[in-house]
N, C-alpha and C positions, 0 to 999 in steps of 0.2 A: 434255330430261329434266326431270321434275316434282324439286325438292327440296324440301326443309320445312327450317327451322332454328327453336330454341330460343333464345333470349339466354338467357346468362346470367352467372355472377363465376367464376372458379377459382375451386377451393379453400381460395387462402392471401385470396380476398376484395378483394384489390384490384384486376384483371384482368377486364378484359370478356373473354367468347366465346361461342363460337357452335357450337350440336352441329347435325348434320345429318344427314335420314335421308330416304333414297328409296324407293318403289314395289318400285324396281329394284336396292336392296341397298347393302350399305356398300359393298362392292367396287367397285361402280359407282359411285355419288358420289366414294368417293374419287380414284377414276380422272376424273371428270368437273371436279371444284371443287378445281382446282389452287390451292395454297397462294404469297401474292405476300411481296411484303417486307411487312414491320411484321407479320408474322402468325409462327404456330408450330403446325405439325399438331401432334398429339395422338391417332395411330390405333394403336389395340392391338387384337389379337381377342379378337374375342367382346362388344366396345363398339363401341359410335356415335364415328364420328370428331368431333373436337372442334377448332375453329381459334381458337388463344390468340392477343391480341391482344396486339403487343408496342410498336408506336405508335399510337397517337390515331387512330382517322378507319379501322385497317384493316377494321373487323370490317363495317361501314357498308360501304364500298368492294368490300369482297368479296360482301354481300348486294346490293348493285346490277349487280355485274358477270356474276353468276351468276343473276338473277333468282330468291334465296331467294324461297319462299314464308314468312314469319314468321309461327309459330301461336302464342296462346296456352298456358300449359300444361296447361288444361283439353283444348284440340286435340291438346294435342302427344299429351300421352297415349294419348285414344281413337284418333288418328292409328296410332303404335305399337301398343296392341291390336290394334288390325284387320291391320295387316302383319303382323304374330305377325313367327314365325323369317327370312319371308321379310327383311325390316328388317336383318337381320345376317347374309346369306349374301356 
């Protein structure tokens, strides 16, 4: 299964994570890139699932385990344009 991920901070700016979106839909990622210790999903509908990092080294550890593909956000973007609705089914 192809995934993509985003780095980026929570909200509150201190917290690495990582959004993720496939080919093949949130549903399916989420079902695919099971969340380990030191981590925190973040899946609500109608958004991209989000994995907060909640020790050091998970967000890294979970992009190698799952073989993220890591786009810029210039990619990440046109990436998502091109999925359109399919990206959040």
């Amino acid at each position: 299964m192809i995934v993509y991920g985003l780095r980026g901070f929570t909200h509150h700016g201190g917290g690495r994570m990582l959004t993720v979106l496939s080919p093949e839909g949130r549903s399916a990622a989420l079902a695919h890139v099971k969340c380990t210790d030191g981590l925190r999903t973040v899946a609500r509908p109608g958004l991209l699932t989000q994995y907060h990092e909640v020790r050091t080294g998970s967000v890294k550890a979970l992009i190698e385990r799952y073989a993220i593909e890591l786009l810029s956000r210039g990619a990440w973007e046109t990436t998502k344009a091109e999925l359109g609705e399919a990206a959040y089914r």
